[in-house]
N, C-alpha and C positions, 0 to 999 in steps of 0.2 A: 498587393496593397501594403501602404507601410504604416507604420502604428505610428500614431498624430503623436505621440511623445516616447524620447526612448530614454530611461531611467538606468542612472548609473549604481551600478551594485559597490558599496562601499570592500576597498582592495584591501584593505589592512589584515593580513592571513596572520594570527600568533600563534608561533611557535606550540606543539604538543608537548605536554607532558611528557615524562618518560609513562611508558605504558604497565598495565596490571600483571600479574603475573598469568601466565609465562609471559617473562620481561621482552622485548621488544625495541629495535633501533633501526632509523631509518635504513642499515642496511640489510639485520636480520629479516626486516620484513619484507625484502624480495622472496623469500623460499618459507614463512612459516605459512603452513601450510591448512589454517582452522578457520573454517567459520568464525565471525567475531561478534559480540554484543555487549551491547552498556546500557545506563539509564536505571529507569526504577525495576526490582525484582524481586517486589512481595509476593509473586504467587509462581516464583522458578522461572520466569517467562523467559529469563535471558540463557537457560539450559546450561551450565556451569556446577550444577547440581550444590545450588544453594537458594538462598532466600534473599542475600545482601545488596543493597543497592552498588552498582557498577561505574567510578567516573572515567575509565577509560575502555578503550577495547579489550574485552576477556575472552579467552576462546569457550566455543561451545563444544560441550563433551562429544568426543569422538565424532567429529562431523566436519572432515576436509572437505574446502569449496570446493578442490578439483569434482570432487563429487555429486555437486550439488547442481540440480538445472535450477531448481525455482525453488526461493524461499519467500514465506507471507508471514505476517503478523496477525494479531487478532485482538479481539477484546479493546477495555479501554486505560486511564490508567491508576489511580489512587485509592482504594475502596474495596469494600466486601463484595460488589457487583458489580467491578468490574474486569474481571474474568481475563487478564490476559495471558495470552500462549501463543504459540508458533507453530508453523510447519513446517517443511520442510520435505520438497520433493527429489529423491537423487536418481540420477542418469540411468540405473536399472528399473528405474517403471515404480521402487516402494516409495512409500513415505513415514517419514517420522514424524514426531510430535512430542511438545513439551507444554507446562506450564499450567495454569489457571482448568480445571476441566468440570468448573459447576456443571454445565449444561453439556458434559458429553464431549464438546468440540475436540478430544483429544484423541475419539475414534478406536477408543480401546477394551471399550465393553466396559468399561466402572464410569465412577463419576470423583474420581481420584485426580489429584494434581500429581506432580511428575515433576522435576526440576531438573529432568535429565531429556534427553532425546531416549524415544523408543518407538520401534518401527510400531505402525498401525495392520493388525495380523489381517494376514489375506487377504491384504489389498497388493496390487501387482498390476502391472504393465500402462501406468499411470502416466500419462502425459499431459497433465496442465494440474495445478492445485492453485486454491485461492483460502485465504482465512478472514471470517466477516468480522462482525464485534461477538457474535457467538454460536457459528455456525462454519462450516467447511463446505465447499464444492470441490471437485477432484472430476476431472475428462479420461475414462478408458474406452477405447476403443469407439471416438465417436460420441459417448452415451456418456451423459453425467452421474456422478454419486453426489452425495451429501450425508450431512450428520452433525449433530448438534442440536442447539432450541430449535425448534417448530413453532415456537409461540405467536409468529407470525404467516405464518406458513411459507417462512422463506427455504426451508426444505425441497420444495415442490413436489411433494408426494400426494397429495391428496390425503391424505390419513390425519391421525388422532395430532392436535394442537398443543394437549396439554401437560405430556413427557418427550424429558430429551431421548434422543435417537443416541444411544452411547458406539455404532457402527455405522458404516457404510450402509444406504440403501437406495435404487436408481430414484432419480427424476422421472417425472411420469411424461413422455410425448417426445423428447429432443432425442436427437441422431445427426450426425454430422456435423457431432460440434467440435469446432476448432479451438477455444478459449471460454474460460470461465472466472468470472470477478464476481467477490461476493461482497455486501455492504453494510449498513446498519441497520440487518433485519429485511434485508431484500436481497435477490440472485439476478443475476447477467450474464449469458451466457451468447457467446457469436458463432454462428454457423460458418461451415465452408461454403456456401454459398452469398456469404457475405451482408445476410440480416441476424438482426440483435432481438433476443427472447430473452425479458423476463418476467418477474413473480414473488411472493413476500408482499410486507406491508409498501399499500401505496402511497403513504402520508407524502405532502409535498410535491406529489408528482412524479415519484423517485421511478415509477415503473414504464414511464414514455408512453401508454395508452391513451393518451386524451383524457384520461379522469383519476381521478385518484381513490380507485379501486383497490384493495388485497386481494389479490390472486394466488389460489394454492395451484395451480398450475402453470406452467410457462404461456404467456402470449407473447408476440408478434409484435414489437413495436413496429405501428404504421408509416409508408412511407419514409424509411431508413434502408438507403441499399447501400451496397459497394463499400463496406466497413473492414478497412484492414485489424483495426486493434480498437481495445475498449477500455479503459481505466473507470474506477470508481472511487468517490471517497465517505466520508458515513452516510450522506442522504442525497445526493449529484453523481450522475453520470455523465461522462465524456467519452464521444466516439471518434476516431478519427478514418475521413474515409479515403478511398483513392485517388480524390485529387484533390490531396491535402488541407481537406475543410474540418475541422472541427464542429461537432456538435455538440449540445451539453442538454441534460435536463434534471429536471426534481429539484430540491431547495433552492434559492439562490439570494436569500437574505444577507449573507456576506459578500454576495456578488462572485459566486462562484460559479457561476453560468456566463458569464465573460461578455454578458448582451446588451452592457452600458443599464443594468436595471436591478432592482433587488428583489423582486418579482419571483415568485415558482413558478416552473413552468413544465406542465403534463403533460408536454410533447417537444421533442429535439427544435432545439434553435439553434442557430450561429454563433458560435464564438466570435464578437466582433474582430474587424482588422487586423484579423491572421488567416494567411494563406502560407503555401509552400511550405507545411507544415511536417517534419521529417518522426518526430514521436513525441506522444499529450502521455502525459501523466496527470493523476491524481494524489492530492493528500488529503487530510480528514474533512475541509472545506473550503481547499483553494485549487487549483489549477496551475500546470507547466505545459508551456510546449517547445518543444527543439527544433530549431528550425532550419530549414535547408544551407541556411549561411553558418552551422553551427551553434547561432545565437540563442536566447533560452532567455522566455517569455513567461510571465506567472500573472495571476489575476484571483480575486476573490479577499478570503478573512486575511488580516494582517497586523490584530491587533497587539501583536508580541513580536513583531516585523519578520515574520517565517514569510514574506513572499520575498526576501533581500533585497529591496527597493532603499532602504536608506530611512524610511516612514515606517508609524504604525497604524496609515490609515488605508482600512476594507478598501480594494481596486475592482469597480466594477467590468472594465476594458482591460486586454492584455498591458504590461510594460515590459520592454526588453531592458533584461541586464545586461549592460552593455560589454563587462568583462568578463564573465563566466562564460568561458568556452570548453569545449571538446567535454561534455554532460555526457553519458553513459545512461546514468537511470538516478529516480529521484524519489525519495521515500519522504512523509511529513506525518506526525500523531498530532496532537492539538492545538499544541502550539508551535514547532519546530520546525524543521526541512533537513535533512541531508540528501547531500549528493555525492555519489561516484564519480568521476574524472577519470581523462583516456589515458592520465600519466599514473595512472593506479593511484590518486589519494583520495582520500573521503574527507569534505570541509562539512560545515555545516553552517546554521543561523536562524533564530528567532530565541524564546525562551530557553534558559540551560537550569533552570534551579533544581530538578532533578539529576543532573547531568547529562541529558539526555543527547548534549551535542559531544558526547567522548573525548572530550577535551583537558580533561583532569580536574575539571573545577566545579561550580553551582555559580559559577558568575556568569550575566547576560553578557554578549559580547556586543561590542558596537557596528560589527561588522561581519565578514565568518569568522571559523575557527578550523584548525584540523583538528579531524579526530583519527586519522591514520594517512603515513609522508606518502610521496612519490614513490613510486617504485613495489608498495606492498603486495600487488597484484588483484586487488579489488577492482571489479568489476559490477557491479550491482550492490543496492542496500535497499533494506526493508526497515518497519515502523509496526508497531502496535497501531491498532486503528484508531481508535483516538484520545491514544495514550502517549507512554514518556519513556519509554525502550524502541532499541535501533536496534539493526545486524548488517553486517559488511559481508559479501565474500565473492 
């Protein structure tokens, strides 16, 4: 089916800055070879091992992409409470961790901040990490960890509510899980079997149960099968399944549930008129989806214009941007959006007064911006959750 309007994304790309140090040019950045991060970094979150805010791409201490399978954000962004850090899972199974660690989420047995990466001890053979607003999920072997607040009982352990977990400790019931997204004080996790469990606070519906229950253990969202991938953003889940249908549920006051409605909803509905859907992303309370022609669709808040429509007004139905092609992956914090590109740059768009779009400036742009040329080798970017720091790599 085709989308009753398709919305042209404003083309005017300006020129990057030269870049922070280590200095950076379109051509050195085919071979340099770091992890990158910009935006706010009052609590280390951008790993640089400072405090200073960031307006272009800075490398993260010791931590080449080639190494890295999956990085997440966390936390939100401006304030004593709001807690943000990073993860960071590399291709040998550990993970590291940086930044904001009020509640534990940095997995390291204190309740210390860090403005550097440091591995998280005796953890290993690690294949999926997720970072909520102040909690971790991490997939070994099938079976979940977690660590951080419980104040929700988005941990899923069953146990005490009212200190943080400053390590690793299992989920209580899941086995065979393939992926884990964590959210604002809720867990999501997708089996190899291809249905979706979660748990944490239910407010809004965020838990797909039919009510809006807090669950300290994993349920079964009903009638949800055949789910290849699942994205989340602070309080809305999106699933997408095998034949290419999106699903969404929990908040949908900015019209982040895609159902033509602003409506919560505490159980999976349609993302209206989208099909042949190739990868959905989430950002803090909007929606992306890539679609089989390439093309890349957004819906929900947009009141700082992070869905790149040209508008600043909430879309409750998908709109296709009609020039943005060849999308890789797509990160957004509260008010912003970066994306990845197949030709290795990272553009961005919506608010930048923190800098958050790495652009070199604190100026909104009328359209995107780059924050790293063609050719740098970026392939994926992440976001603080609903905050105002990025990472490329």
């Amino acid at each position: 089916m085709k989308l009753p309007a398709r919305i042209t994304l404003l083309t005017a790309l300006t020129a990057a800055t030269a870049l922070a140090a280590p200095c950076l040019t379109a051509r050195a950045a085919v071979t340099d070879p770091w992890v990158r991060a910009w935006g706010e970094n009052a609590q280390g979150q951008l790993g640089n091992g400072s405090v200073l805010a960031q307006q272009t791409p800075a490398a993260v201490t010791g931590i080449a992409r080639d190494d890295v399978r999956e990085l997440s954000g966390g936390g939100g962004g401006a304030g004593t409470t709001a807690n943000p850090f990073a993860v960071a899972l590399l291709k040998d199974g550990t993970v590291k961790s940086w930044g904001s660690n009020a509640t534990g989420q940095l997995g390291n047995g204190t309740l210390t901040a860090q403005s550097f990466p440091a591995t998280v001890a005796g953890l290993s053979g690690v294949s999926e990490v997720s970072a909520g607003l102040n909690h971790v999920l991490a997939v070994k072997s099938g079976r979940v960890l977690a660590w951080g607040s419980n104040a929700s009982k988005q941990l899923g352990t069953g146990q005490d509510t009212t200190n943080p977990y400053k390590a690793p400790i299992p989920v209580q019931s899941l086995d065979k899980v393939k992926d884990v997204v964590a959210g604002c004080d809720f867990s999501v996790a997708l089996r190899q079997d291809g249905t979706v469990w979660t748990w944490g606070k239910g407010d809004n519906g965020r838990l797909g149960t039919g009510n809006n229950t807090t669950r300290e253990t994993p349920q079964k969202v009903p009638d949800l099968v055949d789910v290849e991938s699942i994205a989340v953003g602070c309080d809305h889940v999106l699933a997408l399944t095998a034949d290419g249908i999106v699903k969404a549920w929990g908040k949908g006051a900015e019209g982040q549930l895609g159902n033509d409605s602003t409506a919560d909803s505490n159980k999976p509905v349609d993302v209206a008129y989208l099909d042949a859907v190739a990868k959905v992303f989430a950002t803090s309370a909007s929606g992306f989806a890539v679609l089989d022609d390439g093309s890349l669709a957004g819906w929900g808040k947009n009141t700082d214009k992070q869905l790149g429509d040209g508008t600043n007004a909430n879309r409750t139905t998908p709109v296709v941007l009609d020039t943005i092609k060849g999308v890789q992956s797509i990160s957004g914090g509260a008010d912003f959006t970066v994306a990845a590109l197949d030709d290795g740059s990272v553009i961005g768009w919506g608010a930048n007064a923190a800098a958050q779009l790495g652009d070199g400036s604190t100026t909104n742009p009328t359209g995107t911006t780059v924050a790293l040329p063609p050719g740098s080798g970026i392939t994926q970017v992440a976001t603080t959750m609903t905050g105002k720091s990025a990472f490329a790599y």
